[in-house]
C-alpha positions as CSV (number, residue, x, y, z in Angstrom):
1,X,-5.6,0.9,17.5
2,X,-8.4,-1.7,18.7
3,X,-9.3,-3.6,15.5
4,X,-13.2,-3.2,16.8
5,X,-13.0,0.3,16.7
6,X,-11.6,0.7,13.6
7,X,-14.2,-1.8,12.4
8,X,-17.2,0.3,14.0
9,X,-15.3,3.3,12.2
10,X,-15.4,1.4,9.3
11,X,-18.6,-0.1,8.9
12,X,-20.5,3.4,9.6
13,X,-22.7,5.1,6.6
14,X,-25.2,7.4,7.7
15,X,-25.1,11.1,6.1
16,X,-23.6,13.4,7.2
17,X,-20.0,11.6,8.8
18,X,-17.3,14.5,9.8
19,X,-14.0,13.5,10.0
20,X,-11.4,16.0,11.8
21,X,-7.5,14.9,11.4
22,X,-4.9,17.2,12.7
23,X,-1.0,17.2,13.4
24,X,-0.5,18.2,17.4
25,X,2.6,19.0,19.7
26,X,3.5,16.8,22.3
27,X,5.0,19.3,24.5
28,X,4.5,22.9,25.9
29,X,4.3,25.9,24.5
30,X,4.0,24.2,21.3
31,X,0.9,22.0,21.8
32,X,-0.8,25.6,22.9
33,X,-0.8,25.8,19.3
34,X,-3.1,22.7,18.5
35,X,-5.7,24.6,20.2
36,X,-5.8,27.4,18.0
37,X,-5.5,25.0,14.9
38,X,-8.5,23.2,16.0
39,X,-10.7,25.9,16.5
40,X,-10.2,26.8,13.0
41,X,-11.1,23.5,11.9
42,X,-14.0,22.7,14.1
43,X,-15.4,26.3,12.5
44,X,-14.9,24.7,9.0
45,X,-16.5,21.5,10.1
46,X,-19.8,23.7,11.6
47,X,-20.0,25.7,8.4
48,X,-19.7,23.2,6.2
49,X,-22.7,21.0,8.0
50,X,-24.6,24.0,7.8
51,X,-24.3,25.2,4.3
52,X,-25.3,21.3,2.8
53,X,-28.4,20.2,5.8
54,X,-28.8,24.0,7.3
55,X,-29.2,24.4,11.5
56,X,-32.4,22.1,12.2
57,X,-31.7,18.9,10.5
58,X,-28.4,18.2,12.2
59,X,-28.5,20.1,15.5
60,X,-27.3,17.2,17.3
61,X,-24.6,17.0,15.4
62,X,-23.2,20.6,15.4
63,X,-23.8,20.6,18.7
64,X,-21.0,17.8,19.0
65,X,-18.7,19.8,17.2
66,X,-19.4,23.1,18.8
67,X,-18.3,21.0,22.0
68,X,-15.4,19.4,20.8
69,X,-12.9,21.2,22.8
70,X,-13.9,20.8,26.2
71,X,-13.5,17.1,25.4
72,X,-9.8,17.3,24.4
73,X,-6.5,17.6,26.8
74,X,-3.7,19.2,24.9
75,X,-1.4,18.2,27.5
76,X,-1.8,15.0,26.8
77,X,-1.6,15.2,22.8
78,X,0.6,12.5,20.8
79,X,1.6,12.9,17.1
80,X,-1.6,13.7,15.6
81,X,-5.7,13.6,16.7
82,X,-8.2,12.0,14.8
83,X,-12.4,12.9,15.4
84,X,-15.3,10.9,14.0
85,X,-18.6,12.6,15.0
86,X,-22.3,11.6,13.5
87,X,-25.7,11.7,15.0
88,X,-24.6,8.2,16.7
89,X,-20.8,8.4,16.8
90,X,-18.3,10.0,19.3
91,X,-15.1,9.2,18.8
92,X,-11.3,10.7,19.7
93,X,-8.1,8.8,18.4
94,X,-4.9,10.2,19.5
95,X,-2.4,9.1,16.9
96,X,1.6,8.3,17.8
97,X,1.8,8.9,13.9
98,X,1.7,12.4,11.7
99,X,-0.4,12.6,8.7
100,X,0.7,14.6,5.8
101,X,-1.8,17.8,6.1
102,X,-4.9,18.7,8.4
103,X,-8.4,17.9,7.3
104,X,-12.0,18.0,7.5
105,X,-14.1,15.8,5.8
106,X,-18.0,16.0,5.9
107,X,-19.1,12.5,3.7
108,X,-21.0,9.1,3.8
109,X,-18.1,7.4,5.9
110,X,-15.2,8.6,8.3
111,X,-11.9,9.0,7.0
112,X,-10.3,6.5,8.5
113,X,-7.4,5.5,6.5
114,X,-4.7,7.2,9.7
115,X,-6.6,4.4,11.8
116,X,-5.7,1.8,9.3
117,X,-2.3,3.2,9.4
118,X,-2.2,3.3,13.1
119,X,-3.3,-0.6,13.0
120,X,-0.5,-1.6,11.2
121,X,2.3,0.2,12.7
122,X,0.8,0.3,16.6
123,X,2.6,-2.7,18.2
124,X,1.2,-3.9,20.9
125,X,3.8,-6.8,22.7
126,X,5.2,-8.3,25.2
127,X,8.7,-8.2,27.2
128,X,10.4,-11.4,28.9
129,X,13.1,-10.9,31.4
130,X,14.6,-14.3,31.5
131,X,16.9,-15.7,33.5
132,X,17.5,-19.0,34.7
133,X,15.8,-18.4,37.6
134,X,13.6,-15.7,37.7
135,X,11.1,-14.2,35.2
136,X,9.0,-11.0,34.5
137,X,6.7,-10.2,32.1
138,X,5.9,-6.8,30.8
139,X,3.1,-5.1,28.3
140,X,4.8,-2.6,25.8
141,X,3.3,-0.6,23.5
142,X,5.6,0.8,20.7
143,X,8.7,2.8,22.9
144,X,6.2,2.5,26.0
145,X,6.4,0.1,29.0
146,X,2.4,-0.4,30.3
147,X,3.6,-2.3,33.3
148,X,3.6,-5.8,34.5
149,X,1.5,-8.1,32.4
150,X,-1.9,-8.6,33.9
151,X,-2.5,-12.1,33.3
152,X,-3.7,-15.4,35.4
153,X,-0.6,-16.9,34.0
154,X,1.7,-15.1,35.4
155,X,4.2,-14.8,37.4
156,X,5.0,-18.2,37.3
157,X,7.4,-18.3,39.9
158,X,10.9,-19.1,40.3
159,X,13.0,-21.7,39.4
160,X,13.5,-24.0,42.4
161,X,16.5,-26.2,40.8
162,X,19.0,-25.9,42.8
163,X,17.4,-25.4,46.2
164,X,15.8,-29.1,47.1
165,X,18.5,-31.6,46.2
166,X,22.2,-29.8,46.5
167,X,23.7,-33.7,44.9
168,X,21.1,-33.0,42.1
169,X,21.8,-29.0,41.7
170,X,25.7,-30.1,41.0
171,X,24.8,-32.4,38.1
172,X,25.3,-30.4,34.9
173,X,23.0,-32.7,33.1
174,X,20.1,-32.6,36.1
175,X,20.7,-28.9,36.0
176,X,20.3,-28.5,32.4
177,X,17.3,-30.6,32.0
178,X,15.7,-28.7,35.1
179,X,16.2,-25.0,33.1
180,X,15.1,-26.6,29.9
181,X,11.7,-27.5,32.1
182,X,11.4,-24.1,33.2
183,X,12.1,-22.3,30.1
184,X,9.2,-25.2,28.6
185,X,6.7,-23.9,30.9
186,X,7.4,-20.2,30.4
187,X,7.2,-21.0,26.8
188,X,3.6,-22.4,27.2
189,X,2.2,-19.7,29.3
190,X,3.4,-17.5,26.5
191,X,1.8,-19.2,23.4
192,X,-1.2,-19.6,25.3
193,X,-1.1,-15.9,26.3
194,X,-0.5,-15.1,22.3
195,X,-3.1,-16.8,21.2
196,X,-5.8,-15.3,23.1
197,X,-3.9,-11.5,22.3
198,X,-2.1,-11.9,18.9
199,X,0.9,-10.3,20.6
200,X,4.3,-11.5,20.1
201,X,7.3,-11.4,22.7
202,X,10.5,-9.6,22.7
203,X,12.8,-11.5,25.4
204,X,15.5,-10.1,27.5
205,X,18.3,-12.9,28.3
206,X,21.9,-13.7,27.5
207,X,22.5,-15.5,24.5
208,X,23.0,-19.1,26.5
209,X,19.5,-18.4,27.7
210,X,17.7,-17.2,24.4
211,X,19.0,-20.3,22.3
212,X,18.0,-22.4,25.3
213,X,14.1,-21.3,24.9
214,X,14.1,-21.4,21.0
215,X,15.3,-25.2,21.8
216,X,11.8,-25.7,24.1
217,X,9.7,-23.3,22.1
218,X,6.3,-25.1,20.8
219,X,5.6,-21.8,18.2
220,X,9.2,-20.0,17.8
221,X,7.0,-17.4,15.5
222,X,5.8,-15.7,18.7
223,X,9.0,-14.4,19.7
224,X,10.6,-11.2,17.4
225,X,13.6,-11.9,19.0
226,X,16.2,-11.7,22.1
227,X,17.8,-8.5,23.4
228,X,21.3,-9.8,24.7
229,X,21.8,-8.2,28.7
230,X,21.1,-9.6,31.9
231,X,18.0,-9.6,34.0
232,X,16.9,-6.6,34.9
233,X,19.8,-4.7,34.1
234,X,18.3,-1.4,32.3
235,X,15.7,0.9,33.2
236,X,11.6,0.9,32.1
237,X,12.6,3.9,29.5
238,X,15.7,2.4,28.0
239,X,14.0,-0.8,28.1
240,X,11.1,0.7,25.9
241,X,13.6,1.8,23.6
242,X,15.6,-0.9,23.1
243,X,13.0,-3.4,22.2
244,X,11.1,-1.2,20.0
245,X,14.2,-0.3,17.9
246,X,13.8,-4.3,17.5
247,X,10.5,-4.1,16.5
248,X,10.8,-1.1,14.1
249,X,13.2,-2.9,11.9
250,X,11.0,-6.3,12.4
251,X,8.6,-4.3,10.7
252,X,10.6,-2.6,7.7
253,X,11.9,-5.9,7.0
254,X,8.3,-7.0,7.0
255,X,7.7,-4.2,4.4
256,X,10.6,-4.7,2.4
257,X,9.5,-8.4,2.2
258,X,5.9,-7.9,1.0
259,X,7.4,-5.2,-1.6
260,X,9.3,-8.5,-2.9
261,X,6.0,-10.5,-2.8
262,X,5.0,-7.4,-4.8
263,X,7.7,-7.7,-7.3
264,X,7.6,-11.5,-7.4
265,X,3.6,-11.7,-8.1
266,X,4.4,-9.2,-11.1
267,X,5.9,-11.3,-12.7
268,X,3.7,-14.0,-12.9
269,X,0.5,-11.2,-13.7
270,X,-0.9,-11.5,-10.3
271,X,-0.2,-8.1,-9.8
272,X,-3.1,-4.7,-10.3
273,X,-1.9,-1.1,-10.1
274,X,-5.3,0.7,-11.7
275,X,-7.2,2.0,-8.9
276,X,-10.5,1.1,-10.5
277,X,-9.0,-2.2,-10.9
278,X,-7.9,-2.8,-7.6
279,X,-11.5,-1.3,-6.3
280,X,-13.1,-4.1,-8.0
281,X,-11.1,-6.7,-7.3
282,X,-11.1,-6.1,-3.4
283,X,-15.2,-5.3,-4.0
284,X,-15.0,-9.6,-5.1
285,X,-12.6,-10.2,-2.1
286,X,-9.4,-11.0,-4.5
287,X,-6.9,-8.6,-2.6
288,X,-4.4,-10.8,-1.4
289,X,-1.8,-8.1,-0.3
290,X,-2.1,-4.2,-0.8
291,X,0.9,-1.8,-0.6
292,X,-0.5,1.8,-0.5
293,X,2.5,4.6,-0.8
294,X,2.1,6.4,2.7
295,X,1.1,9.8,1.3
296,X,-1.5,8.6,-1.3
297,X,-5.1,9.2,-1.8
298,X,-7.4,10.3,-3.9
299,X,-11.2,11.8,-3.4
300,X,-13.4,9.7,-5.6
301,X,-17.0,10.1,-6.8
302,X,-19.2,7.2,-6.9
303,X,-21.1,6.3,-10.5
304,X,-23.3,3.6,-9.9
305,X,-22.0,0.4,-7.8
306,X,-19.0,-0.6,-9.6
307,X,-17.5,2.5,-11.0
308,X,-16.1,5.6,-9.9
309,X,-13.8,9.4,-11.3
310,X,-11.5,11.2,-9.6
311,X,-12.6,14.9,-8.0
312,X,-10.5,17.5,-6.8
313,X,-13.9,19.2,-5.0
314,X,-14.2,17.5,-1.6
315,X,-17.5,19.5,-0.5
316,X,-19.8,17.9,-3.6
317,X,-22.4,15.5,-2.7
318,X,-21.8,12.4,-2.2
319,X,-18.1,12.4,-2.2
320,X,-15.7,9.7,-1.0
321,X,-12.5,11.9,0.5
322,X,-10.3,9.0,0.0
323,X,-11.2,5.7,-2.0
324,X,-7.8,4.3,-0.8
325,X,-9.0,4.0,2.9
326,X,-12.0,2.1,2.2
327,X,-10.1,-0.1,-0.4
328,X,-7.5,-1.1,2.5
329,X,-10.0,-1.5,5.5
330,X,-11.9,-3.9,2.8
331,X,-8.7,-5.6,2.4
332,X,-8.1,-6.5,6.2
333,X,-11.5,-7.0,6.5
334,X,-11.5,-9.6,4.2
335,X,-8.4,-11.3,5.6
336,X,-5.9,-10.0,3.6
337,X,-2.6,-7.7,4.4
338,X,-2.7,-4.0,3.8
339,X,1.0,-2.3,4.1
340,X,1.6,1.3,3.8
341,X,5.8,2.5,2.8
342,X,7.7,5.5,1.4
343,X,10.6,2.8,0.7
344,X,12.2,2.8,-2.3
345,X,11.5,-0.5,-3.9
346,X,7.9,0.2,-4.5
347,X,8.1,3.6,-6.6
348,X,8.1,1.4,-10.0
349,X,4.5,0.1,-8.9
350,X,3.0,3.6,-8.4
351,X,1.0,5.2,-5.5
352,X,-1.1,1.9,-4.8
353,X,-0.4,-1.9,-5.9
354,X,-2.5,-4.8,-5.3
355,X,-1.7,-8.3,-5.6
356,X,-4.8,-10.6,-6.1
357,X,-5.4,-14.4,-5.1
358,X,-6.4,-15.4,-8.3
């Protein structure tokens, strides 16, 4: 998920915003289905634009949602589909993750909080094949393999230390010092190249080679670690798979961590679990880290600036479907962390935890 989208997403007020979020099927016959389940939602959508502005007001709007279908593939679906439509917004967002039931939404904002979800657990990284003398490098997205890296940077280019000066090429220590070189350069290519795209580096290399580059690395925090095989010795698929089991449980323990950072703030009273609470600290930009159980939200009616009670009626007036996704996009927004788990270490906070900066 492109954090500028999300931020247009996010940013948006202008009544009436629809939100459509629906489970699909990736294959055939059972994404045939999503079709069907879609229809029945874009109906609910229409109606329910029509009952609260009626036909004129809105008819560029409904007319977006009468068309809906002929803009979506269902060959092509993911996990689930996400649609944010307004007399000024457009937008489709096919989802590698399932949400927990289909919605509409018809409010001041877009529901956005499967986005937010979507930002945090979308990895987009890159793949080293390393060997002493030959290099590629290769764009990943969760299990999936883009292609080559398209970047000025690279390729590189080969190792030359053994081809110009056969005396030199059998000197261990002239040898060494000659792949320590190349690994250098590699290295700064790819903290350069992570600091212009935030994405970190899986790297494919025996264990000689991998303990050689953390010895040369300027920034060792780029790389989530080494996959031990030998240059290009699986295929694109297996590949995927490999380093993204790497990068799934880089990530829990990344969860499991900030639920510690949870548990340790508690105790020294750093630590908010009322949802009015957190809502006003976040409003003063205190939210230092928020941790949001996975299937929590809660439809919240705005009383004046700073307050807000619980609904169970999404189709009132003026309605916020789900305070939580706002509260985490303001989070992010103001540079702190918003996490969302099912683990087990955070059912003593609640649903929704927030530890503040001061």
């Amino acid at each position: 998920m492109q954090k500028n989208k999300l931020e247009k997403l996010a940013s948006e007020r202008s009544y009436p915003c629809v939100t459509i979020s629906m489970n699909t099927n990736r294959s055939y016959p059972d994404n045939q289905k999503d079709s069907i389940e879609l229809k029945k939602l874009v109906k609910e959508a229409h109606e329910h634009v029509v009952d609260e502005f009626g036909q004129h007001e809105v008819s560029n709007l409904l007319e977006k949602i009468d068309f809906l279908e002929e803009l979506i593939d269902f060959n092509m679906n993911l996990e689930s589909l996400h649609i944010f439509l307004s007399e000024t917004t457009s937008e489709i967002v096919k989802s590698t993750w399932p949400i927990l039931k289909n919605v509409v939404s018809v409010a001041e904002s877009f529901v956005i909080k499967p986005l937010i979800k979507d930002f945090n657990r979308i990895e987009d990284y890159m793949i080293l094949e390393l060997s002493q003398t030959d290099i590629r490098l290769l764009h990943a997205i969760n299990d999936t393999i883009l292609g080559e890296m398209p970047h000025e940077l690279f390729p590189i280019g080969k190792n030359m230390q053994s081809s110009s000066n056969q005396d030199k090429a059998t000197d261990g220590k002239q040898t060494d010092n000659r792949i320590r070189e190349f690994f250098n350069q590699i290295d700064k290519a790819l903290v350069k190249i992570h600091n212009q795209t935030e994405m970190n580096v899986v790297v494919i290399c025996t264990e000689a080679n991998w303990s050689k580059l953390l010895q040369v690395a300027d920034k060792p925090s780029i790389y989530y670690g080494n996959i031990n095989k030998n240059f290009n010795d699986s295929s694109a698929n297996s590949l995927g798979s490999e380093t993204w089991k790497l990068v799934v449980a880089i990530q829990e323990e990344t969860r499991a961590e900030a639920i510690k950072e949870m548990q340790e703030a508690a105790g020294h009273g750093k630590v908010l679990t009322d949802l009015l609470d957190i809502f006003l600290a976040v409003q003063a930009g205190r939210g230092d880290l928020l941790i949001t159980h996975d299937d929590y939200q809660q439809a919240v009616k705005m009383n004046g600036q700073y307050s807000f009670y619980p609904v169970d009626d999404l189709t009132l007036p003026g309605v916020i479907d789900d305070i939580t996704s706002e509260i985490a996009w303001d989070v992010i927004s103001k540079k702190g962390r918003a996490i969302f788990t099912s683990q087990e270490q955070f059912k003593s906070f609640g649903n929704i935890a927030l530890k503040v900066r001061y």
